[in-house]
Backbone as CSV, one residue per row, in Angstrom:
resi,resn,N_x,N_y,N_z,CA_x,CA_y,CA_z,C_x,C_y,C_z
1,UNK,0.668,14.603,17.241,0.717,13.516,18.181,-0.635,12.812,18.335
2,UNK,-2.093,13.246,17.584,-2.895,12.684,17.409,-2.730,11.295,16.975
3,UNK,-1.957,11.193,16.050,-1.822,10.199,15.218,-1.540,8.572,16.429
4,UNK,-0.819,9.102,17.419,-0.295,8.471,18.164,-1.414,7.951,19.780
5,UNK,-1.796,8.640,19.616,-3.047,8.358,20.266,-4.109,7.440,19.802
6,UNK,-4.516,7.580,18.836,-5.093,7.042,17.562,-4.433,5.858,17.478
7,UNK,-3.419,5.630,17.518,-2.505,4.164,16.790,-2.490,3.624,18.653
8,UNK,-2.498,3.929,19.199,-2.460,3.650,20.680,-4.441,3.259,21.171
9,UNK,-4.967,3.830,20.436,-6.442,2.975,20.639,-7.240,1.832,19.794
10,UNK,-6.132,1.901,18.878,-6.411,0.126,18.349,-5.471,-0.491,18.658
11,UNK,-4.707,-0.598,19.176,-3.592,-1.934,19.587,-3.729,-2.079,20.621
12,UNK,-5.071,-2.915,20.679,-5.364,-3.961,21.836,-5.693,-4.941,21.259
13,UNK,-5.616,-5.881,22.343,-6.081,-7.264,21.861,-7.385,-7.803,21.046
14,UNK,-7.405,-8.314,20.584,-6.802,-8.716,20.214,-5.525,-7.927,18.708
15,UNK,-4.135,-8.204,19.123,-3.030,-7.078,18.823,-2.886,-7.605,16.894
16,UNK,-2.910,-6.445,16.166,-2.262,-7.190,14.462,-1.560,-7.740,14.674
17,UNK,-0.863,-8.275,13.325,0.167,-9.080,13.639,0.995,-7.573,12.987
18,UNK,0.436,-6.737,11.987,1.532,-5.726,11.852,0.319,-4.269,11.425
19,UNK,1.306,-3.140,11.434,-0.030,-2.038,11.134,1.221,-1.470,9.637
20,UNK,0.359,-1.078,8.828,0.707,-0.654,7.346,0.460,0.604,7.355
21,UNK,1.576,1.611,7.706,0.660,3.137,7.171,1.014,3.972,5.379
22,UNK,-0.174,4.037,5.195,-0.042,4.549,3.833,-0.215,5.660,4.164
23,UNK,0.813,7.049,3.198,0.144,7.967,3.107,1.161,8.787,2.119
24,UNK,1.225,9.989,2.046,2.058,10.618,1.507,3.167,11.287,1.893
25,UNK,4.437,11.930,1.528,4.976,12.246,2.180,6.361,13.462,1.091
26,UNK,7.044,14.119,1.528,7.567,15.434,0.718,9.041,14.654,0.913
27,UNK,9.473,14.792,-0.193,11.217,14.681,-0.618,12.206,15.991,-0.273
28,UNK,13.359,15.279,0.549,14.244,16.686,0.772,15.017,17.070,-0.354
29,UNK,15.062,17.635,-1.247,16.349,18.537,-1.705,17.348,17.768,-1.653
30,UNK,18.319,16.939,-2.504,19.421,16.522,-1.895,20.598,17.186,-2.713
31,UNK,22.013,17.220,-2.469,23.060,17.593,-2.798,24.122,16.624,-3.181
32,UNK,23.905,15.431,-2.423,24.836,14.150,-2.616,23.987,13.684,-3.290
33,UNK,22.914,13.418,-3.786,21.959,12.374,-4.492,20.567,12.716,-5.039
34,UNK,20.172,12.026,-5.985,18.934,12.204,-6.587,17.922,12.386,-5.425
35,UNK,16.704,12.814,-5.003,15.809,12.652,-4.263,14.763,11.470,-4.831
36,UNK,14.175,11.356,-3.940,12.892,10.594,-4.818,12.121,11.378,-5.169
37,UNK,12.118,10.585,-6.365,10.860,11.694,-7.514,9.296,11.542,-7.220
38,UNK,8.406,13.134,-7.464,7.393,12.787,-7.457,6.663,12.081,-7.966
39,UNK,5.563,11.288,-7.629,4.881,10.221,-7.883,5.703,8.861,-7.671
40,UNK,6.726,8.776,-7.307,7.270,7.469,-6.620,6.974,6.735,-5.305
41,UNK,6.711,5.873,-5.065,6.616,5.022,-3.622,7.806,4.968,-3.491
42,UNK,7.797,4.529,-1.932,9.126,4.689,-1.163,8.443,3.824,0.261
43,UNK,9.510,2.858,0.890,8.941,2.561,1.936,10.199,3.103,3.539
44,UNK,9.557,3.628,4.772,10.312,3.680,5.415,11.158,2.822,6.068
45,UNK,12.582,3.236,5.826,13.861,1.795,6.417,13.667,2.334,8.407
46,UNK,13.991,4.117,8.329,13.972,4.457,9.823,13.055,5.958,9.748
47,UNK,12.586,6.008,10.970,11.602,7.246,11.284,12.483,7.796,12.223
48,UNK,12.900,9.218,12.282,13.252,10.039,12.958,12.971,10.873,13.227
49,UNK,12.135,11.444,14.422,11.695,12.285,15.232,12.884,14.009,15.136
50,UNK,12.188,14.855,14.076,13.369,15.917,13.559,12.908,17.174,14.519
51,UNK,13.527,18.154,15.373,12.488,19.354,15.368,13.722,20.562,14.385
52,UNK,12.695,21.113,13.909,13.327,22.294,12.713,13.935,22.966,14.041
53,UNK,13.592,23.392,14.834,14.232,24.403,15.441,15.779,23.693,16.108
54,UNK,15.626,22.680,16.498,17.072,21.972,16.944,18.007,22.324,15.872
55,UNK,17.382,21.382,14.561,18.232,21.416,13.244,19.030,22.844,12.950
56,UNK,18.211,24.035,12.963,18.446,25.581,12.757,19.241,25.683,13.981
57,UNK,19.471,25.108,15.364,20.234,25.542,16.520,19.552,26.208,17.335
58,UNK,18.149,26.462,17.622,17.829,27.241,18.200,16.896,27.132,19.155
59,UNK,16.785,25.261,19.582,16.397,24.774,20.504,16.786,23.232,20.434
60,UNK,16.888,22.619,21.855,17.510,21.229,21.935,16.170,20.269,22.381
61,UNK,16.270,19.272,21.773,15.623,17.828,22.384,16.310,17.307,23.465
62,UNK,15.497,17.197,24.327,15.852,16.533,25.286,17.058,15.643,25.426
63,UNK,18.033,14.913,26.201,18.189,13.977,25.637,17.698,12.909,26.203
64,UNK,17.020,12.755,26.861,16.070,11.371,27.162,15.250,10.989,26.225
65,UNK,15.027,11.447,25.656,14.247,11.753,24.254,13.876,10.829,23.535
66,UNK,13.237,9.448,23.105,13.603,8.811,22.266,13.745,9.373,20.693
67,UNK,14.296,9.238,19.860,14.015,9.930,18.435,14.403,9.100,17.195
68,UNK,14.876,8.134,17.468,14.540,7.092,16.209,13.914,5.943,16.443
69,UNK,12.905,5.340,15.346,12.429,4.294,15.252,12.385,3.409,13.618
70,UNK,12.768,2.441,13.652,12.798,1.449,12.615,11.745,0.588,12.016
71,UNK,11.484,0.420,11.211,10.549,-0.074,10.647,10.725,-1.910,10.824
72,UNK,9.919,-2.554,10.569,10.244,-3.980,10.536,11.179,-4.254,9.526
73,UNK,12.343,-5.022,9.545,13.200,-5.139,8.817,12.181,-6.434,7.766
74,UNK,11.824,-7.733,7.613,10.923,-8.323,6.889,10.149,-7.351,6.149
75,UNK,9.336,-7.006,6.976,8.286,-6.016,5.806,8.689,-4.997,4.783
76,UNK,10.153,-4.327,5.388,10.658,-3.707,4.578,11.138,-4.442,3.402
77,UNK,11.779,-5.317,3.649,13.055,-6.704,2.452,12.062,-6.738,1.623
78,UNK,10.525,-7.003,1.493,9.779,-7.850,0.649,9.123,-5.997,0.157
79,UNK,8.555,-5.285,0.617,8.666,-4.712,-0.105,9.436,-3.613,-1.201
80,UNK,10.914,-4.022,-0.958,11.809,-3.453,-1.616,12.033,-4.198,-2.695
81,UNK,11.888,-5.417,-2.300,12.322,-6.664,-3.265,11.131,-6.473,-4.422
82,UNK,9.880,-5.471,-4.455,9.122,-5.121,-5.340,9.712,-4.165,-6.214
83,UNK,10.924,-3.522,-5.362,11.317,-2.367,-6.054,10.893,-0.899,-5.342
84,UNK,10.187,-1.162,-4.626,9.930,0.390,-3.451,11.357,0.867,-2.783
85,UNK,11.790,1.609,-2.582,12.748,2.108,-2.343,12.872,2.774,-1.075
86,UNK,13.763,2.219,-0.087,13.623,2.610,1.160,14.299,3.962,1.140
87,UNK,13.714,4.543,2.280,14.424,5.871,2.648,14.368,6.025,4.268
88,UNK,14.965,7.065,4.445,15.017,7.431,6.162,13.802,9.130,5.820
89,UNK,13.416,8.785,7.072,11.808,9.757,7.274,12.387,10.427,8.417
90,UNK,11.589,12.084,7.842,12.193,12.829,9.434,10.512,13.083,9.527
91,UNK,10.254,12.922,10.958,9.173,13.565,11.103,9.008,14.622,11.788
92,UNK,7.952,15.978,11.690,9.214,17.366,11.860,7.215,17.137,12.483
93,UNK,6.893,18.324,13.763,6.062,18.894,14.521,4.720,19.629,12.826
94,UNK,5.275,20.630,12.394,4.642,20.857,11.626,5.347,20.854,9.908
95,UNK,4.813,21.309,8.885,5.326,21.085,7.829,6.055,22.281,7.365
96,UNK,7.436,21.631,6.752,8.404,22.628,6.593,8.303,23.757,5.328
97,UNK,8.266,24.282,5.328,7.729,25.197,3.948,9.043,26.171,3.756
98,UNK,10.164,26.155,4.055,10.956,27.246,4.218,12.271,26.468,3.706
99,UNK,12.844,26.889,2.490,13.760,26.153,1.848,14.922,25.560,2.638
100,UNK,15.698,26.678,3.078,17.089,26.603,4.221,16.564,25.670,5.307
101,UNK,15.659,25.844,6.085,15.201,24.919,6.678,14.937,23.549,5.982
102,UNK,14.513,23.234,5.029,14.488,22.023,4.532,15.986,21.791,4.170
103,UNK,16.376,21.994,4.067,18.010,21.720,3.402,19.036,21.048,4.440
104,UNK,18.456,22.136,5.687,19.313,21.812,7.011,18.755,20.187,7.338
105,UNK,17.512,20.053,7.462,16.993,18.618,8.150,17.540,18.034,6.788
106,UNK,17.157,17.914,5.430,18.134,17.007,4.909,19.144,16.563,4.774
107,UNK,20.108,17.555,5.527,21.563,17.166,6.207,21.963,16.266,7.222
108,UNK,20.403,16.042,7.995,20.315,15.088,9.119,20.729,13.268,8.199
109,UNK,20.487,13.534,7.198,20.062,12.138,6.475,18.926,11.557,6.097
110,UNK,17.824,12.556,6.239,16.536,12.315,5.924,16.230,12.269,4.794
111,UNK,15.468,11.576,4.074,15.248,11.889,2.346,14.054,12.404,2.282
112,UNK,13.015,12.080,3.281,11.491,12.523,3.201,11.270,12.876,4.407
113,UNK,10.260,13.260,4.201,9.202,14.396,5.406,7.498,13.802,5.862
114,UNK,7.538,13.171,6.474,6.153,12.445,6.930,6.019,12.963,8.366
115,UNK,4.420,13.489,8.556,4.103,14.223,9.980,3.942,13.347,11.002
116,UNK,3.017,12.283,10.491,2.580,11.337,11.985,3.350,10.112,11.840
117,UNK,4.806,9.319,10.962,5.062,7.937,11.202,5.614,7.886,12.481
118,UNK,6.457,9.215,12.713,7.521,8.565,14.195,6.525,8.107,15.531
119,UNK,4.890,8.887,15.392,4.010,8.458,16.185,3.456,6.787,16.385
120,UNK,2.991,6.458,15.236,2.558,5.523,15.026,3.451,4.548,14.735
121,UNK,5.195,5.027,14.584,5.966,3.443,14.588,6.177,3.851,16.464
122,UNK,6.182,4.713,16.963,6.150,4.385,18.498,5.386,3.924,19.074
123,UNK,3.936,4.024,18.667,2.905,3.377,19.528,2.938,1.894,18.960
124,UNK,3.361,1.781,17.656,3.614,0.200,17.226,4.657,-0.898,17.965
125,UNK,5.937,0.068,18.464,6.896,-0.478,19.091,6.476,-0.936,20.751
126,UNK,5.394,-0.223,20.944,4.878,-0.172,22.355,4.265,-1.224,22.494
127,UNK,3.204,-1.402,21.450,2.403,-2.736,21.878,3.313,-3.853,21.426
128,UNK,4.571,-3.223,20.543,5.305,-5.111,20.209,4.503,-5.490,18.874
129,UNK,3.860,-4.507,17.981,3.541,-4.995,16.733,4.523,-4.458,15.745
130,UNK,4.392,-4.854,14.752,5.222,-4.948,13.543,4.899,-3.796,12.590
131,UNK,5.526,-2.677,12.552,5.291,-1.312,12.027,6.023,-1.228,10.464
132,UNK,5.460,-0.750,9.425,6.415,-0.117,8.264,5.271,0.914,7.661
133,UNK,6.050,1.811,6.693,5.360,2.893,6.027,5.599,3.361,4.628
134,UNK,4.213,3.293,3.798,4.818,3.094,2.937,4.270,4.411,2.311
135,UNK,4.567,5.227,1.491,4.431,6.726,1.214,4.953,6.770,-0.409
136,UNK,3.833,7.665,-0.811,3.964,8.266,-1.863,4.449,9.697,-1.936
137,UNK,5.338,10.157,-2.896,6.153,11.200,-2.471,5.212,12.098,-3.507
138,UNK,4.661,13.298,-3.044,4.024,14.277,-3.499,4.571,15.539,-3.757
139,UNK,5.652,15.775,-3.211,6.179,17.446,-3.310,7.418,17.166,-2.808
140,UNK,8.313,18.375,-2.963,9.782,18.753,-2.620,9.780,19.115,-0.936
141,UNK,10.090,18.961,-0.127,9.914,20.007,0.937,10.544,21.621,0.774
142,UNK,9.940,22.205,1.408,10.134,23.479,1.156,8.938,24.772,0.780
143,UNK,9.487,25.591,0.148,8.700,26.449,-0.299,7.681,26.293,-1.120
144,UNK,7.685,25.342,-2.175,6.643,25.479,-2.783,5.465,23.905,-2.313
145,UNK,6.164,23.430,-1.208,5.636,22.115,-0.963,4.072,22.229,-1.095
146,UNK,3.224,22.800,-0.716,1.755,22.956,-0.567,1.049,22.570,-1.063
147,UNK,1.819,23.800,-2.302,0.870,23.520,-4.011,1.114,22.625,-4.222
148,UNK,2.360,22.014,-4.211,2.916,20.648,-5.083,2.079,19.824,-4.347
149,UNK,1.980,19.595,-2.928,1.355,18.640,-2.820,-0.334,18.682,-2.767
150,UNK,-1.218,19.690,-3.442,-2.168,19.679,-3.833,-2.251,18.991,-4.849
151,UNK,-0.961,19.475,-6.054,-1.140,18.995,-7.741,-0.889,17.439,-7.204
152,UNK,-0.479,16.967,-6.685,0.094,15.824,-6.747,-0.446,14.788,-5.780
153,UNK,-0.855,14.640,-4.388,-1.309,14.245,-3.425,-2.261,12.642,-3.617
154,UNK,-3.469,13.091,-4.577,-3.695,11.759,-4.885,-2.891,10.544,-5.763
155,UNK,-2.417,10.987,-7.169,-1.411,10.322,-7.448,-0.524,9.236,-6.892
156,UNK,0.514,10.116,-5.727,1.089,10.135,-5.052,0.623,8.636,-4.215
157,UNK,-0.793,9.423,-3.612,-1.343,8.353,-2.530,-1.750,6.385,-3.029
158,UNK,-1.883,6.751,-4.745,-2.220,6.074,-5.179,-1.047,4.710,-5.560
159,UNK,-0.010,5.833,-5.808,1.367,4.873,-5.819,1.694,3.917,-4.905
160,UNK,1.010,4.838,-3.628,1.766,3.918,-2.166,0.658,2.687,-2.206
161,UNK,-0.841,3.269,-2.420,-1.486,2.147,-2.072,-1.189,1.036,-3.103
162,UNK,-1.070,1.263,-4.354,-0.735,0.463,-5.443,0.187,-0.894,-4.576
163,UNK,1.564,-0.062,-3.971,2.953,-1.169,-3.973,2.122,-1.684,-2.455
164,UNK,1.194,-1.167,-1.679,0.474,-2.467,-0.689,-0.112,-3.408,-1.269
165,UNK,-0.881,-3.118,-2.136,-2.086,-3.966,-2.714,-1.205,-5.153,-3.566
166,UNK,0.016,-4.680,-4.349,0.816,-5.664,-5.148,1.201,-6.662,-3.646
167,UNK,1.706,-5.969,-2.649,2.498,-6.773,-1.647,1.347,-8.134,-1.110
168,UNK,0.137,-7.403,-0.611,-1.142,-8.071,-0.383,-1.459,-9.411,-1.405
169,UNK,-1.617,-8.741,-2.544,-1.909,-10.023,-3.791,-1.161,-11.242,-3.535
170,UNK,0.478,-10.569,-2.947,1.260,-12.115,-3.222,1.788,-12.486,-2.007
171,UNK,0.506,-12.436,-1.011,0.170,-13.417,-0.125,0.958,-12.520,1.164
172,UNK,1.399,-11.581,1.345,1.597,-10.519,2.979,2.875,-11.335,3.259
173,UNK,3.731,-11.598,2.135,4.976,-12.376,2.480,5.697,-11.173,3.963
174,UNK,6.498,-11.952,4.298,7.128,-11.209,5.528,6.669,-10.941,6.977
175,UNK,5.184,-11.207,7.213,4.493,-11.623,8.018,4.613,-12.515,8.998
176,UNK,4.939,-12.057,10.342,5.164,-13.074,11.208,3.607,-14.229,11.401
177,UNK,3.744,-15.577,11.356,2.929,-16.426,11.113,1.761,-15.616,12.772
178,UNK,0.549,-16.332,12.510,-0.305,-16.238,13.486,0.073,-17.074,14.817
179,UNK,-0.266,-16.885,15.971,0.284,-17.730,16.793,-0.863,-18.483,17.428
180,UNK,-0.706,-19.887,17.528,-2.178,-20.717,18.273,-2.191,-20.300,19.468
């Protein structure tokens, strides 16, 4: 929840017009479908606030709770329209390393595993700026996630920054204009 604190002490005025988080992030296991492969970008469509222990049954979220958040629909269109590939993000307290447990939250509908977006698209939704995330997929979730995302991590990171920097070059299409 650092992260969120952090994203909550720069959004002041004067406010972005949007915040970009790059970083990396672990693929679930899927059963109905391919996962995204390592070293692929991926941008987030929705962030969902996961806790492993709910998922396993063995504790509840609140329900006042908020637990999903959406990314800017614009920022997403244009960078898909590059070919980045949206997915739904669970963001889980700590990182899941335990197979069955990863399997269960990928049942939620999650395809990836990112620690701090549901923070920082909440503190984005708070000030009323324009949030998306764009992640390089480094490892499987699960058991061997660690290593994998040692072997893999920069790569990975490099992919995501790559599909910003392409988005950047051709002019931050999707961008709500500046306001006089």
């Amino acid at each position: 929840m650092a992260s969120a604190v952090g994203a909550a002490r720069i959004l002041r005025a004067p406010l972005p017009r949007a915040v970009v988080l790059i970083g990396t992030c672990g693929a679930y296991a899927r059963v109905d479908r391919a996962a995204p492969a390592i070293g692929q970008a991926v941008v987030a469509a929705g962030v969902r606030l996961v806790d492993v222990g709910a998922v396993l049954g063995v504790t509840e979220l609140p329900s006042v709770l908020a637990t999903l958040r959406r990314s800017d629909a614009g920022l997403r269109a244009v960078l898909v329209s590059q070919g980045v590939s949206p997915v739904e993000v669970a963001t889980t307290l700590g990182v899941t390393v335990d197979d069955e447990a990863a399997a269960r939250v990928a049942r939620t509908g999650a395809e990836v595993e990112h620690l701090e977006a549901f923070s920082v698209a909440s503190a984005c939704e708070a000030a009323g700026v324009a949030f998306v995330a764009v992640f390089g997929v480094s490892n499987v979730v699960g058991s061997s996630a660690r290593e994998q995302w040692r072997a893999h991590h920069r790569a990975a990171s490099g992919a995501a920054a790559t599909e910003v920097v392409r988005w950047l070059e051709r002019g931050a299409a999707g961008l709500a204009p500046v306001a006089d």
